[in-house]
C-alpha positions, 0 to 999 in steps of 0.5 A: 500500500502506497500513501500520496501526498502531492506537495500542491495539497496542504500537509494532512494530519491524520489522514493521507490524501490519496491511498494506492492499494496494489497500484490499481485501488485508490481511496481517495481522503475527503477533500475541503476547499482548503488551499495549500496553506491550509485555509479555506477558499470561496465564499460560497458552495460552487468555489469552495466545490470547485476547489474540493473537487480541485484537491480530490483530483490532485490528490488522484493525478498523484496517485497515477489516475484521472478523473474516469478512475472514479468510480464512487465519490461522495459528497457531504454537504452542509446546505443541502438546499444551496447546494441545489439552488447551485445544482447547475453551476456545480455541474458545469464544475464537475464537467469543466474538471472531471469531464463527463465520466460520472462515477457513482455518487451519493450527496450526503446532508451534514450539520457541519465538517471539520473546519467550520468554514467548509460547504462542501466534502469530497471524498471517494475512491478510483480504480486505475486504469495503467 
């Protein structure tokens, strides 16, 4: 098992940002809107979702993968009905980074997440491609 942790995300602590498992698994931590130092970025649900997702696949492109690797990705979400309100910009989001190999996902109402600034979580799992 291989732990990865791109120098472009912030220094994890207690967590690694992407695990490879026999080269060919990866699981992939839950990703915020932090930026490399650590702070949270954008004021509202599609930035911070832009720069979760943003990290999520960072953290995957480190491990050797690409967005159609996905295969499950989960998102935990602080305001579910702005997230919805949002629905069509996060789409074009997700489209614009990931492109349109949609794994399968789960959105997942949250009363909040580790860093109380955070909207959204991106958190999910790849199967390789090499």
């Amino acid at each position: 098992m291989e732990r990865i942790n791109p120098p472009e995300l912030g220094r994890p602590s207690g967590f690694s940002h992407a695990v490879s498992a026999t080269g060919q698994l990866v699981f992939l931590a839950g990703q915020t809107a932090l930026d490399a130092e650590g702070k949270i970025v954008g004021d509202g649900v599609v930035e911070q979702f832009s720069q979760a997702l943003g990290n999520l696949l960072t953290a995957l492109r480190a491990a050797g993968g690409e967005p159609a690797d996905l295969c499950s990705v989960t998102i935990y979400i602080v305001d579910m009905d702005d997230y919805k309100a949002h629905a069509r910009e996060i789409g074009k989001v997700w489209k614009s980074l990931a492109g349109t190999e949609y794994p399968a996902m789960a959105g997942i109402g949250v009363s909040r997440l580790w860093d109380v600034e955070a909207l959204v979580e991106v958190q999910g799992f790849a199967v390789l491609s090499r």
